[in-house]
N, C-alpha and C positions, 0 to 999 in steps of 0.2 A: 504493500500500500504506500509508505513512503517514496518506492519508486516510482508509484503512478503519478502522485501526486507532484513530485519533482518535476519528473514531465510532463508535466501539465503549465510548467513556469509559473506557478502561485507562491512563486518569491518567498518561500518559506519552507521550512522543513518541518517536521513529523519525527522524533525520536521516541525512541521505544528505550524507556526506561526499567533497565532489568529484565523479571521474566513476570512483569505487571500487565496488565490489560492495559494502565493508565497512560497517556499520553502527551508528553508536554511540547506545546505550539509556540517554537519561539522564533524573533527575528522574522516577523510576515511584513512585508513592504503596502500599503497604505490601502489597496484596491483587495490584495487578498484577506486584510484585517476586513473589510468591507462584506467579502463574500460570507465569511463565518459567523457575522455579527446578522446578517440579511436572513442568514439558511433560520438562525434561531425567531426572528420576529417577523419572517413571512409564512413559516412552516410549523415551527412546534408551537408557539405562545399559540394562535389561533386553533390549532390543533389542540391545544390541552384546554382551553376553554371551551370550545363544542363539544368536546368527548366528555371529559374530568371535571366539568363545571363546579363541584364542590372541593377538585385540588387544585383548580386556578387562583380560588383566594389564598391558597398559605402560599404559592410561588411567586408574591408580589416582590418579598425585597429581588428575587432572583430576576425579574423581569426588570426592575427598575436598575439594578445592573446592568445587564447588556441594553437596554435603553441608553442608560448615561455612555457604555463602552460606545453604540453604535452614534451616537449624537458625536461625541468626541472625533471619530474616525470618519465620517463625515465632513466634517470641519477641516480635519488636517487634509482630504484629498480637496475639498477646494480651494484650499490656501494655498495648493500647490507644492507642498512638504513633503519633504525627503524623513526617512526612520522608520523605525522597526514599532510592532507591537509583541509581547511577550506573554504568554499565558501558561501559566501554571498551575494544572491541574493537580499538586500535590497540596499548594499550599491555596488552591482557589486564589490565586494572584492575577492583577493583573499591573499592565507597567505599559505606557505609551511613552517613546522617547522620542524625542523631536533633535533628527540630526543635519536641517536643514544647514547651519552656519559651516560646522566640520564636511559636509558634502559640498559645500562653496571654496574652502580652502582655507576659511577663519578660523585659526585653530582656536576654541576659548576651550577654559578649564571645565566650565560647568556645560550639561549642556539640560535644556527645559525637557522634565519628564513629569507624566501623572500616572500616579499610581494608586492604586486601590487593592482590598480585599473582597471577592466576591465572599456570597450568603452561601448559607450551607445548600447544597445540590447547585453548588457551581461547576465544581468540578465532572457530576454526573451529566450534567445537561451539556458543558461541552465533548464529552465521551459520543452526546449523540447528534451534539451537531457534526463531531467529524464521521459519525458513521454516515448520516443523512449528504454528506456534500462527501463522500465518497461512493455513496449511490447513485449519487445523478451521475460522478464519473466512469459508475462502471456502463449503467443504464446509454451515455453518450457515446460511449465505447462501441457498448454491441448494436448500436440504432445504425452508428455510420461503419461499422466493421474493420474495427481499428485496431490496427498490434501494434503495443505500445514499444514491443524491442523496435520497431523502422521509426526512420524520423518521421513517415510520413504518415504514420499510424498515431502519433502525439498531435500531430497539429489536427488529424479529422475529430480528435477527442477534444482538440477546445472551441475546434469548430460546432459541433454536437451540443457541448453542454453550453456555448454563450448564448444564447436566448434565454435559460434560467438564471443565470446571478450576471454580474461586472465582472468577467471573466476579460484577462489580458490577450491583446491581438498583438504580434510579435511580427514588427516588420525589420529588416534586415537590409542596408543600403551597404551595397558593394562600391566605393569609389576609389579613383588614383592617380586623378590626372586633376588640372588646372578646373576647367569645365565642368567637372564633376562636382568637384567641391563649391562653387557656385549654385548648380541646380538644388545640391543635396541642402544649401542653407535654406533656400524655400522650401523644402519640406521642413525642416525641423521649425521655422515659423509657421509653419501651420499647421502644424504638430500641437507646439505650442499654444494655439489659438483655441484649440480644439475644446470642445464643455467638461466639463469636469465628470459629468457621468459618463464619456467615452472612455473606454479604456486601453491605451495605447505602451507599447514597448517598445522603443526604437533601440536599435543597433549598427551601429557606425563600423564600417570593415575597413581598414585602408590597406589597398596594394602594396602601397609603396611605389608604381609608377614612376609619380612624379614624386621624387624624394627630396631635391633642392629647397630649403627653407623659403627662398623667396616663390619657389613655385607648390608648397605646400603649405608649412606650418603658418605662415602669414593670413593665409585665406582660412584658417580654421580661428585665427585670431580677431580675424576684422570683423567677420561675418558672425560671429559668436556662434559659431556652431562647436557641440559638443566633444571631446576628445574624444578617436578614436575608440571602441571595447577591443578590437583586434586590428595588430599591424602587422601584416605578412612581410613588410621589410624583403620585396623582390628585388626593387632599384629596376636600373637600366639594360640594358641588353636588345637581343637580336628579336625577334616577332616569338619564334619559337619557342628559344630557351623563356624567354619572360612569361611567353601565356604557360608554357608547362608546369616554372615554378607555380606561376598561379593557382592551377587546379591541381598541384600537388598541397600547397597549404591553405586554400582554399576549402575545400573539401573537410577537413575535419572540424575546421568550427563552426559550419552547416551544422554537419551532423550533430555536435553539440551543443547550440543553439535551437533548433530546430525550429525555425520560424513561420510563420501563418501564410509570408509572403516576402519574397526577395526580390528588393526595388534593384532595377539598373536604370543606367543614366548613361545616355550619349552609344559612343560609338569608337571606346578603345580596347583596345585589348582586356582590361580590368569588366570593358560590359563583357567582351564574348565567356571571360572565363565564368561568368557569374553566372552566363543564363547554360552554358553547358554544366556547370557542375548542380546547380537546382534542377535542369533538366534529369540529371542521371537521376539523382535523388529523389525525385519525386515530388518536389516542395514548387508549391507555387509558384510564381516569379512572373515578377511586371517590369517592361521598357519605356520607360520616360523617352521622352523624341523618337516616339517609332514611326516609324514608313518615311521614312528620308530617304531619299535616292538620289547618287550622282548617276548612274548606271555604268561607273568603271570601273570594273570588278579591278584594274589594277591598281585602284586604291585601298590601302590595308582597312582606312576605315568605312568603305561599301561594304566588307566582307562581313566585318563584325557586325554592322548595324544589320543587314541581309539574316544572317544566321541567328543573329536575338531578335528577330523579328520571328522565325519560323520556330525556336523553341521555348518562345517565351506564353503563358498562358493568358496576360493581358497585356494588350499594344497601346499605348496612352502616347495619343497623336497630337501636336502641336498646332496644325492646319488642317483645313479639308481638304489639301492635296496631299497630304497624307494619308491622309483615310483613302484617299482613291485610286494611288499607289500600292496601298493592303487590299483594295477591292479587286486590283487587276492580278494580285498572285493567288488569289483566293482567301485571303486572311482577315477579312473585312467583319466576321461573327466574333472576331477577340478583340477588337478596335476600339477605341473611344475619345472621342474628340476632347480633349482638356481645357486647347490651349496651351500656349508657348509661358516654360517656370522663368527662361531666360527675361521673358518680357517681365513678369513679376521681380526677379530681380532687379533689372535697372529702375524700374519702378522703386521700390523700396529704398536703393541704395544711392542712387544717383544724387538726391539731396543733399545727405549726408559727406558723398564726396567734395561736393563743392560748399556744403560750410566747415569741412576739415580744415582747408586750403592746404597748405605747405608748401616748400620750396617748388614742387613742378609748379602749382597754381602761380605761384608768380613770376616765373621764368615763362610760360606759356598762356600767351592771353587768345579769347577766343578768336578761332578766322585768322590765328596770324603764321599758322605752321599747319603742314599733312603729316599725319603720324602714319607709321607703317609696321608693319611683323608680319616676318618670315621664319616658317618651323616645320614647314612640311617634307616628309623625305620627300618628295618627289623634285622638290625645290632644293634643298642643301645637298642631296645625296649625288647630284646632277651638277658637274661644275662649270657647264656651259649654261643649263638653265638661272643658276647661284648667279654665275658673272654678269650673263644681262639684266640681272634684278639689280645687283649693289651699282652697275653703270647706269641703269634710268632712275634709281632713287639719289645718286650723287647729284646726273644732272638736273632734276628738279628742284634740288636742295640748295644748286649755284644760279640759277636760270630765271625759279616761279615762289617757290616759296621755301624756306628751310623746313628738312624732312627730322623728325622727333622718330628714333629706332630704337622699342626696347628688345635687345638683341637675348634670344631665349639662345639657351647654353648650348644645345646642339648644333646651330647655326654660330655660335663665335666657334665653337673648334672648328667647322667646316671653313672658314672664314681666313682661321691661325693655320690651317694646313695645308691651305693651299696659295697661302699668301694672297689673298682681296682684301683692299679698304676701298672707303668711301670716304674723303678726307673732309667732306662740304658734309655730310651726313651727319647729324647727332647721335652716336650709340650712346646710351644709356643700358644700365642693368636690367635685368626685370621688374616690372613695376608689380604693386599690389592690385587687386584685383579695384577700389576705390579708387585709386591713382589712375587706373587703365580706364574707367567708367570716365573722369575727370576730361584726361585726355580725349577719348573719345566724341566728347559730347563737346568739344571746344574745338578740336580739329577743323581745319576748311576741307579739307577729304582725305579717306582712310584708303591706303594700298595694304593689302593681306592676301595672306592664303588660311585664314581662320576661319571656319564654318561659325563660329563664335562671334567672332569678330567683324562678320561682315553684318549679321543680324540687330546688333546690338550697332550700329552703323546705320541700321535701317529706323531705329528706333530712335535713335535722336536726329533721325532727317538729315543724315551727314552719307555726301557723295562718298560711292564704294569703288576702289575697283580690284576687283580679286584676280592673282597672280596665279591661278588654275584656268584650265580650259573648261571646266565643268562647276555646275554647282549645288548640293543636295537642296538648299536654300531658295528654289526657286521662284518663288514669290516675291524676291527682292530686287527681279530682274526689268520687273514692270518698271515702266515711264524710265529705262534709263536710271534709275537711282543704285541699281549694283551694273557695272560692267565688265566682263569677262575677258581677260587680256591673256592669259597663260605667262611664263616667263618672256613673255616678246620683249627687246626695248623698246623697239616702236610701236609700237599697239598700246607699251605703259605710257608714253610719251600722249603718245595720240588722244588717249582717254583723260588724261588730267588736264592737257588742254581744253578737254569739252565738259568739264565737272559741272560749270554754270547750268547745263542745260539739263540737269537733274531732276525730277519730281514732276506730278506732286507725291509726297507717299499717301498709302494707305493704311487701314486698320485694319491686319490679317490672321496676326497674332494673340489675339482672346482679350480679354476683359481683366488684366491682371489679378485673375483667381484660380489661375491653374493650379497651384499647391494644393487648396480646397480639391478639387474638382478632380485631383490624382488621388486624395486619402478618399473622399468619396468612392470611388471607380474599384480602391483598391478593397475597401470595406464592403461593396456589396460581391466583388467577386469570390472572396473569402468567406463570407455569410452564407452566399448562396450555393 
């Protein structure tokens, strides 16, 4: 029973003290204090008054306990509070501790607990509350026919039993790269928004992908998203060896998590591994930006978005040419239009960057410099396509306007190896993900090979022109506002001389409530 229970993630454990019947419930995190306090005052108090009407009045003080426990725990999950609840069935104790400050990093001495003595048949009536909420787990079990040894025999069993108590939904976001970590902060905002009777489990995976401080740790800082639960620490490498590390350690804290649903996001090597190793397993799993198509399979990331499109069990689509892209491979029954998170984020954060200011803000005023980034292999890994890029951002930078390059790390060793500068260009480090919004939204026009960046380009009505021949983004291409030059010089040339004649844009990108609109999509697939 304590196994079931464990896998059942009700944040708490079940010890079996000696060779007693009795059993002491300690350390249960806020929602599962919730479930055991509910099982007593929706099920037996009314039960022992219909049935035992003459033993309902002596089990007043007992009810007026778990009343005050249940009033209490209530309280602390809408406050939003971190801590444990303690029940002791030996001594009918009980003990709520509030570990809100020490879960923050405040170390204080004391920390705020209440504690109480339950009445005598405290200790029996919790005996049968946990028999009762270990019947609906077995009853939830055998309804959706669940073997609790698979991972994927736990998640049908909290699927089964959530429509009876506040049962936790355990979703699992696989990220590793720059992009990810932006999408992944609108979810945990709206995570966080979410009613206090929802009950929600997030789980933060980091690849390790991208491992550079400035291209990681900084974006979990700004964004206040929460630290990682597991860092597979793969780092860099070849396609191969990286995706394999991946779903070599990947795979086991699946298994040991065992979640309701495994969010991916984008389209890198960290999605493919996510939605192959939830596929093998059998666990749910949803793709943020599904149905994007460049249709060039020799781009690494058509393959991954392609293949986590076809084994992923919910496609949460950005556009309605997305949807229509999933309609024409046949995948259009797992689809669901969101809306774009990327749009929610500039939304959200865009403010914020420009009342930061800092040193870019005042070195770069708006409309008076073109920012640009280059990162794509197809562009660094190419040192004919590399050279005509750093020769038409030099000469625009001596010509039209000075060019703003925050130079991402694979692209300066490409750069250092083969001996290219750009002496009229500004390299710069990589910027923070606020810095990069700042820029962006101030720039007179952006040259990239960013599927990120060209969007988010579209969103502050700032002329694109993408240094690919193709673009999954195709929405942006309207009125001229994105324009497709591949590594040409002259075709870069050609198009930044006609930037003027850009727009107008449109509204294609949703109503910045795609975060909602993903936990919605993912809560009913999981329900249902």
């Amino acid at each position: 029973m304590t196994y079931h229970l464990r896998r059942l993630r009700l944040h708490g454990m079940i010890e079996r003290i000696s060779t007693s019947d009795r059993y002491r419930l300690t350390d249960l995190g806020p929602r599962t204090a919730w479930l055991f306090t509910r099982t007593y005052s929706r099920i037996l108090r009314p039960g022992i008054g219909t049935i035992l009407p003459e033993v309902s009045a002596s089990t007043r003080p007992l009810r007026r306990s778990f009343d005050q426990l249940d009033r209490a725990v209530k309280s602390w999950i809408e406050e939003g509070k971190i801590g444990s609840l303690k029940l002791d069935s030996f001594t009918s104790s009980c003990q709520l501790q509030d570990l809100t400050s020490s879960a923050y990093g405040n170390r204080i001495g004391t920390r705020p607990t209440r504690s109480w003595n339950g009445p005598p048949g405290f200790a029996e009536t919790m005996g049968i509350v946990r028999s009762v909420v270990l019947g609906i787990v077995y009853i939830g079990s055998s309804l959706g026919g669940a073997d609790f040894r698979s991972t994927r025999g736990a998640a049908d069993c909290r699927q089964a039993t959530r429509g009876f108590f506040f049962l936790i939904m355990l979703i699992c976001s696989v990220v590793g790269a720059r992009p990810q970590f932006v999408k992944l902060a609108v979810i945990c905002r709206a995570l966080a928004g979410r009613h206090a009777s929802e009950s929600w489990d997030h789980k933060i995976v980091h690849t390790g992908q991208h491992y550079d401080p400035a291209l990681s740790d900084i974006f979990f800082e700004e964004l206040a998203i929460p630290q990682p639960d597991h860092h597979l620490e793969v780092g860099s490498g070849s396609h191969g060896p990286q995706t394999g590390a991946m779903l070599e350690r990947l795979e086991p804290v699946l298994v040991k998590e065992k979640p309701d649903c495994v969010l991916l996001y984008g389209d890198t090597n960290s999605t493919l591994a996510g939605a192959l190793v939830a596929a093998k397993l059998g666990l749910t799993s949803a793709h943020v930006e599904s149905g994007l198509r460049s249709y060039r399979r020799a781009m690494p990331e058509e393959i991954n978005r392609v293949v986590a499109d076809h084994v992923c069990d919910l496609l949460l689509c950005p556009t309605a040419l997305a949807i229509n892209n999933l309609r024409s491979e046949g995948l259009e029954r797992r689809a669901v239009l969101t809306g774009d998170v990327m749009y929610d984020a500039s939304i959200a954060y865009r403010e914020r960057a420009e009342k930061r200011g800092g040193r870019l803000a005042e070195a770069w005023k708006a409309g008076e410099f073109a920012l640009a980034t280059v990162h794509r292999a197809e562009n660094t890994d190419n040192v004919d396509c590399l050279r005509d890029i750093v020769r038409a951002l030099d000469r625009i930078s001596r010509t039209d306007v000075p060019v703003v390059w925050p130079v991402h790390p694979r692209t300066k060793k490409r750069l250092s190896e083969i001996g290219l500068s750009a002496e009229s260009v500004r390299m710069i480090a990589p910027v923070s993900y606020l810095d990069m919004l700042l820029l962006e939204s101030r720039a007179r026009f952006i040259l990239t090979d960013s599927g990120g960046v060209q969007k988010e380009a579209y969103f502050f009505q700032v002329p694109c022109i993408t240094l690919r021949d193709e673009t999954e983004w195709q929405e942006t291409l309207a009125n001229g506002c994105n324009v497709l030059t591949g590594a040409c010089e002259e075709k870069i040339l050609a198009a930044a001389d006609d930037v003027t004649s850009a727009g107008p844009w449109t509204a294609v990108y949703g109503d910045g409530n795609a975060g909602n609109a993903i936990l919605d999509a993912v809560q009913n697939r999981v329900a249902g």
